[in-house]
C-alpha positions as CSV (number, residue, x, y, z in Angstrom):
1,X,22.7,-187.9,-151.6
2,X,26.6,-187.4,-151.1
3,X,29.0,-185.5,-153.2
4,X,31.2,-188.1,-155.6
5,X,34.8,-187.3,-155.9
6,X,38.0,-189.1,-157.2
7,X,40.9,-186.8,-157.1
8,X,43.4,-186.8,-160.6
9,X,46.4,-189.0,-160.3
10,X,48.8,-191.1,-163.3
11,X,46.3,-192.4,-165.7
12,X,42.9,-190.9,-164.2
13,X,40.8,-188.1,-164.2
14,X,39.7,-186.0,-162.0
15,X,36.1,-186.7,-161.4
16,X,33.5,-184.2,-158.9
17,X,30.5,-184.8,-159.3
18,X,27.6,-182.1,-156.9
19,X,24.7,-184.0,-156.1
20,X,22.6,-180.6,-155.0
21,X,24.0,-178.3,-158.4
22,X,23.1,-181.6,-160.6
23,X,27.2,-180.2,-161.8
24,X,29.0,-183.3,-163.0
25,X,32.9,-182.3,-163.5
26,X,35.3,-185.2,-165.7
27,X,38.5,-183.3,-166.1
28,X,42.0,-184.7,-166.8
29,X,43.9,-187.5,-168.8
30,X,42.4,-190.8,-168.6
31,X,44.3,-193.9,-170.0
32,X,43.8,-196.4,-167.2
33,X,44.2,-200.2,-167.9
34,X,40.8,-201.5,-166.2
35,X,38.7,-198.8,-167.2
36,X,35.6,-200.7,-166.6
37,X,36.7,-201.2,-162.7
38,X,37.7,-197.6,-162.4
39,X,34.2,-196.2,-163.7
40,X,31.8,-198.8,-162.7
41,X,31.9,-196.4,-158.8
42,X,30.9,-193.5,-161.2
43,X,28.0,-195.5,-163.4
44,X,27.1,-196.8,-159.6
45,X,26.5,-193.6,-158.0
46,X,24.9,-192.0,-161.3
47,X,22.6,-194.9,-161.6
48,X,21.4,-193.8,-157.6
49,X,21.3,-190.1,-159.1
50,X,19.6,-190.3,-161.8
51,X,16.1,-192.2,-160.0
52,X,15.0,-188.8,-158.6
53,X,13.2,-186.8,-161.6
54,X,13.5,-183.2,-162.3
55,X,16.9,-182.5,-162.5
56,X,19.0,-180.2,-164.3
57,X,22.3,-181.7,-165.3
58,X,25.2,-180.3,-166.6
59,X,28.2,-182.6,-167.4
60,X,31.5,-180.5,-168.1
61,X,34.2,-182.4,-169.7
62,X,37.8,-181.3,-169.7
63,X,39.5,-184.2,-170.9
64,X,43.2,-183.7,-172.2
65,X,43.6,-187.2,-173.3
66,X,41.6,-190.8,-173.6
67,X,42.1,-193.6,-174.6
68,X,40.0,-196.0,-176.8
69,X,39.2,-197.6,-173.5
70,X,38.0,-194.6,-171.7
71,X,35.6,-193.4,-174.9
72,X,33.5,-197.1,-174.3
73,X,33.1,-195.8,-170.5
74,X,32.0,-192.0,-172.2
75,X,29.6,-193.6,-174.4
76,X,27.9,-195.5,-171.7
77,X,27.7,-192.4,-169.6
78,X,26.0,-190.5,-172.2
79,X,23.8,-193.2,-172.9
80,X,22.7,-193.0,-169.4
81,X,22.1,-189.6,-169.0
82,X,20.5,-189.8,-172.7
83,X,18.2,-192.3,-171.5
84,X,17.3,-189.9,-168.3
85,X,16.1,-186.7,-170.7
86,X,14.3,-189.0,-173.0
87,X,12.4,-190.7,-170.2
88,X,10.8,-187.3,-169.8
89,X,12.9,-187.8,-165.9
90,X,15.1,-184.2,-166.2
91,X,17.5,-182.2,-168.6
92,X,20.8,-182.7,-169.5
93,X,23.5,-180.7,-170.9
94,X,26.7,-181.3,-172.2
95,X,30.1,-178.9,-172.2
96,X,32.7,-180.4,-174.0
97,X,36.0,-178.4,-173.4
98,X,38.7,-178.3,-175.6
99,X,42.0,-176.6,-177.0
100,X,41.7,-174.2,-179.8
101,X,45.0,-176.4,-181.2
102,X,43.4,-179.9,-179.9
103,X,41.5,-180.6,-183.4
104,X,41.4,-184.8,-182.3
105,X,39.5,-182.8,-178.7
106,X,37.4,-181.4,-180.6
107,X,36.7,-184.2,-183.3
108,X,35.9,-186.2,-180.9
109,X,33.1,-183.8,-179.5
110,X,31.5,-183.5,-182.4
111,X,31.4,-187.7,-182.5
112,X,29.8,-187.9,-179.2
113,X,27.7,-184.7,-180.1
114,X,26.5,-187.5,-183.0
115,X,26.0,-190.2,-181.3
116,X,23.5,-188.9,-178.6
117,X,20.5,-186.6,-178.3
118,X,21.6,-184.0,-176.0
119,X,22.7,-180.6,-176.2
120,X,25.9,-180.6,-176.5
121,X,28.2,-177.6,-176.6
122,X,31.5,-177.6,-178.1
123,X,33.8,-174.8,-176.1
124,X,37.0,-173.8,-177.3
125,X,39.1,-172.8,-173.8
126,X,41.0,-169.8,-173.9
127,X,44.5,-169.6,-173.7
């Protein structure tokens, strides 16, 4: 399976995703109008990933800002890869990045660390 990569630009994240490491990189700002069009390419090419058991995945997020819009397309992605582990199909772990100063970064970590089932590590970057 091919690599997936967007490149950052005004509005979107960077997104690199390694089909052989089972590394999935979302790093950036993301505050795009049609955030459903912009990640439905990334839910498509996870949904072809995520049919071959036994992986080991580790999703590192670096986000400096999201909207509201952008957390519904977060969600859905952890859902997804919650749905994977559960299934018994592979592992998944979560690295959510943040700023030592960013406390909404960081709350919102612990929301998504909530919300799902996976391991999720909350790293503070350093300066």
């Amino acid at each position: 399976m091919e690599n997936f990569f967007i490149s950052a630009d005004t509005f979107i994240p960077e997104i690199n995703f390694n089909a052989q490491t089972g590394e999935l990189n979302i790093s950036g700002e993301s505050y795009h109008e049609y955030t459903l069009e912009f990640y439905q390419p990334v839910f498509n090419w996870l949904t072809e990933y995520l049919k071959t058991p036994g992986r080991n995945i580790v999703l590192n997020f670096r986000m400096t800002y999201y909207n509201t819009s952008t957390s519904r397309r977060f969600l859905e992605l952890f859902d997804m890869l919650e749905d994977y582990q559960q299934q018994g199909k592979g592992t998944v772990t979560v690295n959510w990045y943040y700023k030592p100063d960013d406390i909404d970064m960081k709350e919102s970590g612990e929301e998504y660390a909530d919300d799902v089932s996976l391991r999720f590590n909350l790293i503070p970057l350093e300066h």
